[in-house]
C-alpha positions as CSV (number, residue, x, y, z in Angstrom):
1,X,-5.1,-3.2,-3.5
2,X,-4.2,-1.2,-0.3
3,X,-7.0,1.4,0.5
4,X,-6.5,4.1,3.2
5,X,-9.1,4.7,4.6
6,X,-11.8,5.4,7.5
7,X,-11.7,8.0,11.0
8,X,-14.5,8.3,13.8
9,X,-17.9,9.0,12.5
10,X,-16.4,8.7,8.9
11,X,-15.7,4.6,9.1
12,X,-18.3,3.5,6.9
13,X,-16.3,5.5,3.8
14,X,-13.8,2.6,3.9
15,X,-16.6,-0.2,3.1
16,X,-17.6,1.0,-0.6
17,X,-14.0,1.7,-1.6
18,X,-12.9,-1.8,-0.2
19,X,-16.0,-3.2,-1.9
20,X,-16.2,-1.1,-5.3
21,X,-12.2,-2.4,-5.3
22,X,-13.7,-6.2,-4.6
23,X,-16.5,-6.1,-7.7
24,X,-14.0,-4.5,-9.3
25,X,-12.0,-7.7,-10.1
26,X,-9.2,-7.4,-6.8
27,X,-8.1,-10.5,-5.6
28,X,-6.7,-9.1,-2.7
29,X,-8.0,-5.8,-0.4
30,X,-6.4,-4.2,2.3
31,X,-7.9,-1.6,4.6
32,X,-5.4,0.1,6.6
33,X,-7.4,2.2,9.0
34,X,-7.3,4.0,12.3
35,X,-7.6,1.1,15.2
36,X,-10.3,3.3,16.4
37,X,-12.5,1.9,13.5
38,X,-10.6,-0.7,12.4
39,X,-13.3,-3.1,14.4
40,X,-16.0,-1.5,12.5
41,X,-14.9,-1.7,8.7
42,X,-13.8,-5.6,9.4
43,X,-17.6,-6.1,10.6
44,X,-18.7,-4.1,6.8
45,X,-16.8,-6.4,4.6
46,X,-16.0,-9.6,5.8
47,X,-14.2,-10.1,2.4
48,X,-11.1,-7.7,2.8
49,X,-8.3,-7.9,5.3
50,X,-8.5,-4.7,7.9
51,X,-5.1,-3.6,9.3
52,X,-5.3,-1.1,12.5
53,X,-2.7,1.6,12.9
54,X,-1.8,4.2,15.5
55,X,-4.4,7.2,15.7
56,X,-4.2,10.0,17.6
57,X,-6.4,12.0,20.1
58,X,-9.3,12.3,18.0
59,X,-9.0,8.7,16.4
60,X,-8.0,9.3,13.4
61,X,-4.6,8.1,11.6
62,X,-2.0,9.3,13.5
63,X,2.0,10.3,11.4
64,X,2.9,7.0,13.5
65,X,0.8,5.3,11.3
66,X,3.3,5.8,8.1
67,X,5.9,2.7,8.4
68,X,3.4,0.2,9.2
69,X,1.2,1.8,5.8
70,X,4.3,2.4,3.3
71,X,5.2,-1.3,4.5
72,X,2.2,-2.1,3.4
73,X,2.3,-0.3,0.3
74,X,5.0,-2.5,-1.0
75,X,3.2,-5.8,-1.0
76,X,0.6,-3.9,-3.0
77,X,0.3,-3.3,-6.9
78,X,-1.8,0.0,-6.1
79,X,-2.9,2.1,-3.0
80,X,-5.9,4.5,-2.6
81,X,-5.8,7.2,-0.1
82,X,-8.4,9.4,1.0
83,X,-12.2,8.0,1.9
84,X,-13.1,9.6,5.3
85,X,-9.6,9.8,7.1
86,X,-10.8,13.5,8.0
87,X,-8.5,16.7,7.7
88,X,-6.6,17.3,11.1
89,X,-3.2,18.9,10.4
90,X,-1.4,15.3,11.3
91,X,-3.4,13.4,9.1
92,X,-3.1,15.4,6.4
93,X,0.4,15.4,7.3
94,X,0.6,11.3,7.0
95,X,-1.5,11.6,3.5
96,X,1.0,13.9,2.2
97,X,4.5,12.1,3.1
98,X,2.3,8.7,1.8
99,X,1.2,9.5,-1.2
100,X,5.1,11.2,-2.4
101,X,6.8,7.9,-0.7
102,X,4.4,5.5,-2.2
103,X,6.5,2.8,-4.4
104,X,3.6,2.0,-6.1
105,X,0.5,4.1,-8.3
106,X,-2.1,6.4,-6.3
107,X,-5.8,7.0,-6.3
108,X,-6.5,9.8,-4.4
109,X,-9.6,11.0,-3.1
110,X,-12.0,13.0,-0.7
111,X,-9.6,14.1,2.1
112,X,-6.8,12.6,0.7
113,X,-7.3,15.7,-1.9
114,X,-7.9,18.3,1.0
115,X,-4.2,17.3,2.0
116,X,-2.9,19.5,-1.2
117,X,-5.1,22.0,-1.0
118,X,-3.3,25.0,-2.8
119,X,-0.3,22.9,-4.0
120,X,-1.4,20.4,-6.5
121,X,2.2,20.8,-7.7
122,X,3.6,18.9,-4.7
123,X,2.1,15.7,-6.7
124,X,5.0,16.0,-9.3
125,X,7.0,14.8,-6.7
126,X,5.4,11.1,-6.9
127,X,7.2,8.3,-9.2
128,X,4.3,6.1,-10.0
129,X,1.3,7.5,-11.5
130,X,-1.2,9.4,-9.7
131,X,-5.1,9.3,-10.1
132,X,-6.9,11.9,-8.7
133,X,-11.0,11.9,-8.4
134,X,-12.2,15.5,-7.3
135,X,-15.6,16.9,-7.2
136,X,-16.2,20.0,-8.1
137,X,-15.5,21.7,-4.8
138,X,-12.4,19.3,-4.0
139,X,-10.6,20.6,-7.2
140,X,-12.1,24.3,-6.4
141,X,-9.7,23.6,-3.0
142,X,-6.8,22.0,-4.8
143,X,-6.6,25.2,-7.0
144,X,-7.3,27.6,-5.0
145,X,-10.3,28.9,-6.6
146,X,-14.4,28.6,-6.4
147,X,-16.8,26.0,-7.0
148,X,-18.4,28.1,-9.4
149,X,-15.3,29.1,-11.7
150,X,-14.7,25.5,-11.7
151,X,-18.2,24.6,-13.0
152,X,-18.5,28.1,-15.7
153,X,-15.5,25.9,-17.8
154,X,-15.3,22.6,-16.1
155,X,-12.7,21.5,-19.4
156,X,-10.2,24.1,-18.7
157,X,-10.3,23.5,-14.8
158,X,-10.0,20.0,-15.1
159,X,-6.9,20.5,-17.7
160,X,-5.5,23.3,-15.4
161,X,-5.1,20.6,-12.5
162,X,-4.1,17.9,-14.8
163,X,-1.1,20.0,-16.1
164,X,-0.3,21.6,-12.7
165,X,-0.9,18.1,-10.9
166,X,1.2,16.1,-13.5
167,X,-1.6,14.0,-12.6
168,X,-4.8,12.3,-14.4
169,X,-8.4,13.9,-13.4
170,X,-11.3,12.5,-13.4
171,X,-13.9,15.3,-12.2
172,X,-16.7,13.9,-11.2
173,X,-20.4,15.2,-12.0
174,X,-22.7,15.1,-15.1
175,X,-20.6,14.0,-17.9
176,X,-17.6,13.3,-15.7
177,X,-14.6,14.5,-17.3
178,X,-11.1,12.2,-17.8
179,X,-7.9,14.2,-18.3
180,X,-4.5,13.5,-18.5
181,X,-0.9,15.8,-17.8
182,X,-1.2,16.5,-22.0
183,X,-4.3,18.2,-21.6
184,X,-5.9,15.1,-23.6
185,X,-10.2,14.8,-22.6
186,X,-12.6,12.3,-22.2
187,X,-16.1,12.8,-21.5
188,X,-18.1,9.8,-20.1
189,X,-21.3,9.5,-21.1
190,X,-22.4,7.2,-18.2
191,X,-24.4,7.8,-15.0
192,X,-27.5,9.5,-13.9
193,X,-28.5,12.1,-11.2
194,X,-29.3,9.7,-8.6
195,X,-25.7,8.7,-8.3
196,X,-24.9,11.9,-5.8
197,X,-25.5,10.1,-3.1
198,X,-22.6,9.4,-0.2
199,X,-20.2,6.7,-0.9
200,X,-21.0,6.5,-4.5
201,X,-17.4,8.2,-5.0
202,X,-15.6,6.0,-2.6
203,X,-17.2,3.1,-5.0
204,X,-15.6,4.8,-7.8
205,X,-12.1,5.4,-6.0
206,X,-12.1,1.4,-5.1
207,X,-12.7,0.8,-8.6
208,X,-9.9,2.6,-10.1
209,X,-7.3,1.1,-7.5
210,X,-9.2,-2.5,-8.9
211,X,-8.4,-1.9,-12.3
212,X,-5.2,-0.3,-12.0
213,X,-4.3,-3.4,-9.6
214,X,-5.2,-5.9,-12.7
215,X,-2.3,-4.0,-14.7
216,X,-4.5,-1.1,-16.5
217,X,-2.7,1.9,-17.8
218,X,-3.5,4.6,-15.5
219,X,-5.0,6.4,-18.4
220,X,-6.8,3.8,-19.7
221,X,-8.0,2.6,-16.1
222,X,-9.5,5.7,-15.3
223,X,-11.8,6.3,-18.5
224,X,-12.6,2.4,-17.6
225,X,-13.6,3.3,-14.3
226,X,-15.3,6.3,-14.7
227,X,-17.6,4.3,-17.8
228,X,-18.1,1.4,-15.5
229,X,-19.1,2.9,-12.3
230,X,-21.5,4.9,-14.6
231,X,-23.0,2.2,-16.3
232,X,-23.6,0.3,-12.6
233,X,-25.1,3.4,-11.4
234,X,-27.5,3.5,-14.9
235,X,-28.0,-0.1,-14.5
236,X,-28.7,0.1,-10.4
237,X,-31.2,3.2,-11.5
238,X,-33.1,0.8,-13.7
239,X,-33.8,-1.2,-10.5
240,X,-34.4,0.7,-7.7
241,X,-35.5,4.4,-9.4
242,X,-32.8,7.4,-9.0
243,X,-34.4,8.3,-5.9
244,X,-33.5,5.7,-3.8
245,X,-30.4,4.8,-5.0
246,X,-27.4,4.1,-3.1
247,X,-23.4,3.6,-2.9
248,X,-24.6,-0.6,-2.3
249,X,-26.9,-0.4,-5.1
250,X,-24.1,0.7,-7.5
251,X,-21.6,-1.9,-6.1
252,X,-24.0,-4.7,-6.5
253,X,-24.7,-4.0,-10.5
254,X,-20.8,-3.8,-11.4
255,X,-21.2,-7.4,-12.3
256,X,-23.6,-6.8,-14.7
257,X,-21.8,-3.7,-16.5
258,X,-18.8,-5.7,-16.5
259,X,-21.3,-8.1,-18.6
260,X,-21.9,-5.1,-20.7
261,X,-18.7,-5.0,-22.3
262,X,-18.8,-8.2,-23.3
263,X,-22.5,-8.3,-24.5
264,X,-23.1,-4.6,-25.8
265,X,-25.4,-2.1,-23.4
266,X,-27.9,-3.5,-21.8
267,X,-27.3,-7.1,-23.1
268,X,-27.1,-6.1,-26.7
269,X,-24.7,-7.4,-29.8
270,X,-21.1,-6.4,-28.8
């Protein structure tokens, strides 16, 4: 799994992706990352590898960046793009040209999203699949419309993107919703309220790359994901209260709701 990651006050997004993506079953995570963080992320997880690349002014992922990331890319099975890389017009520039030239299948998220902002139909222009993870207000940007239209009919907005995207969507909130191009739903039934807490998407985002990486159908890795991640964050409520729990709580109880597959919910008869 290559992840994308990381920019100046934002560097710490990188470490749940790359460590969601690690519980999530990877053998292998990259971090390609401004070298302005780069130090940073490699001190968060010791257990991924941490590539630098050229940044610009304000340190974040400079268009310089792109042949040493696509190069990347093709020793990868999967990339994710997006977890705190910020939104100057350069960067967004590199996410764009990335995530079109990538050879392999695409999570996107956070500020990876922000670079389509208006044009989710620029996405029909990538080969390999593409999985994107909006909140409500990301996919409010992507179609150029409010966070409140998008939550008064959160199935047709989430089937609006898919079908303009030619993309899967998983919209993130109570009862995240799974869609694909066809306009086909899932609705997970996993999670809790005190999973809104910062970096609990960028678990999710690592998670989906994780799964994809293992040789998932996009589709299929996505309603996965979005179960999983719920079922760590009902598990990880169980522990600490929904209150105080964090993106590290919900990383640390993937291994047991991987166990819940196999053993039924909450250690019952499969």
């Amino acid at each position: 799994v290559l992840i994308i990651a990381g920019a100046p006050g934002m560097a710490g997004a990188g470490a749940p992706a790359a460590r969601g993506s690690l519980r999530g079953g990877s053998g292998l995570v990259t971090v390609g990352t401004p070298d302005s963080v780069s130090g940073i992320i490699a001190s968060l997880v010791v257990e991924a590898m941490v590539r630098p690349h050229a940044s610009d002014g304000d340190g974040r992922l400079a268009l310089a960046a792109k042949v040493g990331l696509l190069a990347l890319a093709e020793s990868a099975d999967v990339i994710a793009v997006g977890p705190g890389i910020g939104t100057s017009e350069e960067t967004q520039q590199l996410v764009r040209e990335i995530v079109v030239e990538s050879p392999v299948p695409v999570v996107l998220d956070a500020d990876g999203l922000n670079a389509f902002a208006g044009n989710p139909e620029a996405l029909r222009e990538i080969g390999p699949p593409c999985i994107l993870t909006p909140h409500p207000g990301e996919l409010a940007r992507l179609l150029s419309m409010s966070t409140a239209e998008v939550q008064a009919d959160r199935l047709a907005a989430v089937r609006l993107l898919a079908a303009r995207s030619g993309s899967i969507v998983v919209l993130k909130g109570y009862r995240s919703l799974v869609c694909e191009p066809g306009g086909g739903v899932a609705i997970n039934p996993t999670g809790n309220p005190g999973m809104a807490t910062g970096g609990s998407g960028d678990v999710l985002t690592g998670l989906l790359a994780a799964l994809i990486g293992q040789g998932l159908e996009p589709f299929c890795a996505a309603r996965l994901g979005a179960f999983l991640h719920g079922e760590a964050g009902d598990i990880a409520a169980e522990r600490v209260g929904e209150i105080s729990l964090i993106a590290s709580d919900i990383i640390e109880a993937l291994p047991d709701a991987f166990s819940s597959l196999e053993l039924g919910p909450r250690g019952g008869a499969a």
